[in-house]
N, C-alpha and C positions, 0 to 999 in steps of 0.2 A: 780706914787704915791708910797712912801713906805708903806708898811701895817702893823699894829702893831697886832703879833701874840694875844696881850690878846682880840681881838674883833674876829677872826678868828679862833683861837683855833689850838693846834701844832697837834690837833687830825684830823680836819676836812681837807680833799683832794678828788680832784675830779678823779671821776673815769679816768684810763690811756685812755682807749678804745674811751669814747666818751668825757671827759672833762666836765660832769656834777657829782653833789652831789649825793649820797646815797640817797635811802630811809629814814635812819635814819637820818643822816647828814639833810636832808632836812626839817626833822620835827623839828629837831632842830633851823633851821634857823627859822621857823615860827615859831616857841615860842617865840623865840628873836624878831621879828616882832610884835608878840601879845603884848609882852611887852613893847615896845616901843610903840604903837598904842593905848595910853594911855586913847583917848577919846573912844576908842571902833566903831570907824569908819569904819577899814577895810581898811585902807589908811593912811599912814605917810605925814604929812604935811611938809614945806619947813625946818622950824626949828628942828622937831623931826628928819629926816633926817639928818639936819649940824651936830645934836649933832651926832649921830652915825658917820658921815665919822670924824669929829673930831676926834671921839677917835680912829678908823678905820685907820688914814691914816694921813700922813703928808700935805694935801693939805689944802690952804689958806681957807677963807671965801668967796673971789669969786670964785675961781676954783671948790668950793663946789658946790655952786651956779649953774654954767656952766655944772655940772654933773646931778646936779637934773633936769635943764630941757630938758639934753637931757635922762634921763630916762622916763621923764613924757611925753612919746610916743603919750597919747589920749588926752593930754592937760587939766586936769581936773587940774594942779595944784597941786599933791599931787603925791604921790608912793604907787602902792597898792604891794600884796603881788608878783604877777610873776616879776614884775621892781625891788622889792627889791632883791630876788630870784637872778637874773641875776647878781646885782652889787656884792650879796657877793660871786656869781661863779668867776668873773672877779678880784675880791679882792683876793680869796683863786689861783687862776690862778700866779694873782703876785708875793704871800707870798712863792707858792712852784716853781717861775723861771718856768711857763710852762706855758707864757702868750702868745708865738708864736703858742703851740700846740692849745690852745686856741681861737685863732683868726680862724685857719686855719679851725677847727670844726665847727665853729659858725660865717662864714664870712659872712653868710647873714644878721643874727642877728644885727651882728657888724657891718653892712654897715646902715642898717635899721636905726640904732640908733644915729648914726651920719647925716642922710639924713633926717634932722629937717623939711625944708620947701615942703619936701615931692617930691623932682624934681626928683625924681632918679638918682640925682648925686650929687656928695658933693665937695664941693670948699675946699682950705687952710683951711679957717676959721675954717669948719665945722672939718677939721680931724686933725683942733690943738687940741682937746678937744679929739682924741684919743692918743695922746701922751703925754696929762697929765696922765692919767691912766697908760698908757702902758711904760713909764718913759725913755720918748723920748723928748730931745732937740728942739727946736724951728727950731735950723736948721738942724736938723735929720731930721725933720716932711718936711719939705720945699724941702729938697735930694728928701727924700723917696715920694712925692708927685710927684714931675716933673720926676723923673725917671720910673714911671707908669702911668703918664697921656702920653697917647700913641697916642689919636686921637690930643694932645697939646692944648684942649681948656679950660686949665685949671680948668677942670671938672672931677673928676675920677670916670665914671658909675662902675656898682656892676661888669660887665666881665672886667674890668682894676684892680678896687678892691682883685677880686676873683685870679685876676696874684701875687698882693699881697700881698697876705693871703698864695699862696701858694710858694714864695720865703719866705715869713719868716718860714717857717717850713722848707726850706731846709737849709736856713740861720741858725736854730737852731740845725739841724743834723751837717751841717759844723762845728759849734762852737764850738760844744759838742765833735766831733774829732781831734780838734784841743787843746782843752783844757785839753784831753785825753792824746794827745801824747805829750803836754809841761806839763801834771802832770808825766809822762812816764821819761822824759829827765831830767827834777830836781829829780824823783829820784834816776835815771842813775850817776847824777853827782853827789850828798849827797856819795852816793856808791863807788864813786871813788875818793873823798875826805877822805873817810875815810881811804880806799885801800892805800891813799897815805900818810895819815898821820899813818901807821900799819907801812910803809916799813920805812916812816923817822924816827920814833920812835925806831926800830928795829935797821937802818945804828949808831943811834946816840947811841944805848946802846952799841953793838958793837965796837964802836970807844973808848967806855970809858971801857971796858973789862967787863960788866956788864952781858952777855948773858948767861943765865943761860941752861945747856945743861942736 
């Protein structure tokens, strides 16, 4: 999902240490809750939901859909406030690229939440619906599924899970060093572009008797 800063706020980020919201930040979030909970119920219905991920996020009407009911954990239908809580940690998780530290914090969370019919293990299906959020290809999801279903029974329990909760946090350390030292080497070579357009500028004044001494 992409997430649009104006529902998330450039202000709001979740603490480094554990990957949740501030006190403040938190109280914030439940005002924005109250508000939208416009019957005073104490619960976000299907629709006052779509309108929030609407404006929240780039995903469709049914993808919306496919998120409310796997927030809607006790099945009442609706989103009270700790489910709302969660989505916009996971929302603010994406908007700041620290959706692997993330998962890795909250693997249980996150397994939970995708393990819909309650088996303790979640099929394809169930963990397409994590790579809508977490802004994963259909055949990423599909990779990243069979290369940690380990026992092969096309089942991934929460200890296959929890393998891959904690590969994407080193997947994230990898990336972030890699993308370190190719910000590293473009600017090594800007550097030496220049270097080399100094000395051609210099050969070429020189040839024209222009160097001023």
């Amino acid at each position: 999902a992409v997430v649009s800063t104006q529902s998330t706020g450039n202000f709001m980020h979740l603490d480094r240490e554990y990957s949740l919201l501030s006190g403040r930040n938190a109280c914030i979030v439940h005002t924005y809750f109250t508000l939208l909970d416009i019957h005073g119920l104490g619960a976000l219905n299907d629709v006052q939901f779509y309108v929030f991920m609407r404006k929240a996020t780039d995903l469709n009407r049914k993808e919306i859909y496919r998120v409310f009911d796997m927030l809607d954990v006790d099945g009442s239908s609706s989103i009270e406030y700790n489910e709302f809580y969660l989505m916009v940690c996971i929302l603010v998780s994406i908007q700041d690229h620290e959706e692997k530290k993330f998962i890795y914090h909250h693997s249980r969370t996150v397994f939970d939440l995708m393990d819909k019919d309650g088996s303790a293990t979640i099929d394809v299906e169930e963990f397409e619906i994590f790579g809508l959020l977490f802004n994963l290809g259909l055949k990423a999801i599909r990779d990243i599924f069979n290369d940690f279903d380990v026992s092969g029974d096309q089942q991934l329990d929460y200890g296959e899970f929890k393998l891959f909760a904690m590969a994407c946090i080193d997947r994230g350390k990898t990336l972030s060093k890699k993308e370190k030292d190719q910000a590293a080497a473009a600017a090594a070579r800007a550097e030496l572009q220049k270097i080399e357009k100094c000395a051609s500028d210099y050969s070429a004044s020189s040839q024209n008797g222009c160097v001023v001494m």
